[in-house]
N, C-alpha and C positions, 0 to 999 in steps of 0.2 A: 588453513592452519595458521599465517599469519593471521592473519583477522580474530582468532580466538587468542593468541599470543599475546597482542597488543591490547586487547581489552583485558585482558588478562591482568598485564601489567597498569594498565590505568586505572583498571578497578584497585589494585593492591595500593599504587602509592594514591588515589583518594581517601584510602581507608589507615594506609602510615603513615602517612606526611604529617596530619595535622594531631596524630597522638605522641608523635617523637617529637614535634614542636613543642608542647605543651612539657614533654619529660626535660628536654635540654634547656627551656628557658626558663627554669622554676624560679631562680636567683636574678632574673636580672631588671626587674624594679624595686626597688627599695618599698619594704612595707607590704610586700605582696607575696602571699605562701602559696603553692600548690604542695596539695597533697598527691607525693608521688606512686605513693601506693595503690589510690584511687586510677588515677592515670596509667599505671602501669594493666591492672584491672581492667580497666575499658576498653585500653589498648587487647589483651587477650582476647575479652569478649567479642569485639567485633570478630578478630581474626578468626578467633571459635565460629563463629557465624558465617564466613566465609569457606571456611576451610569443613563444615556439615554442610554449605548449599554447595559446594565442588563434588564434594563426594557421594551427597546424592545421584548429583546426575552425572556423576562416571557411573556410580552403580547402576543406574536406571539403564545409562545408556549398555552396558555390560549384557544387563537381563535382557534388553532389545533386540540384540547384535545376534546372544544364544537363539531367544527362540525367532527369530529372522530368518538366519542361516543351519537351523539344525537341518539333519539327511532327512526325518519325517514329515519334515514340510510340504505341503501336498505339490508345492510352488516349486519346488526344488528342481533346477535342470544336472544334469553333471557336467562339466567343462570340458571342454576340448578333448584334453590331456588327458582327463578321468573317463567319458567314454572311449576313446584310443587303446587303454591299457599302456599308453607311455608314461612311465613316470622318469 
C-alpha cells in the first residue's frame, strides 16, 4: 500500500509541478505572456487523464475482486468461521 501511495504522489506532483509553474510565473519576464487560460486547460487535461486511468483500474480491479470471490466460483472454499457455523 505504501508503494502504490508514493507513486501515487510522484506520479501527481510530475504532472502539477510543472503546470502551476507555468500558472504562477506568467509575469515575471518582462515582454513574455502566457496564456493562462490555455495553461489552466492543460493543466485539467492531464489531471482528466489521470483521474480516467485511476478509475479504470479501480473499476477493473472492482469487476476482478466480484467475479474472483463470488459463492459460485467453482474455486470457492468457505473459511473456517463459515464452515463452523460460528459467526
Amino acid at each position: 500500500m505504501k508503494v502504490i501511495i508514493g507513486l501515487g504522489a510522484i506520479l501527481g506532483l510530475l504532472f502539477v509541478l510543472p503546470a502551476a509553474e507555468q500558472v504562477f510565473a506568467a509575469g515575471s519576464e518582462v515582454g513574455e505572456y502566457l496564456d493562462r487560460k490555455a495553461a489552466i486547460w492543460g493543466l485539467f487535461y492531464r489531471l482528466m487523464i489521470v483521474a480516467f486511468t485511476v478509475g479504470t483500474v479501480v473499476s477493473g480491479l472492482i469487476v476482478w475482486l466480484v467475479l474472483r470471490f463470488r459463492e459460485s466460483n467453482p474455486k470457492a472454499k468457505p473459511t473456517s468461521y463459515e464452515a463452523a457455523g460460528s459467526w
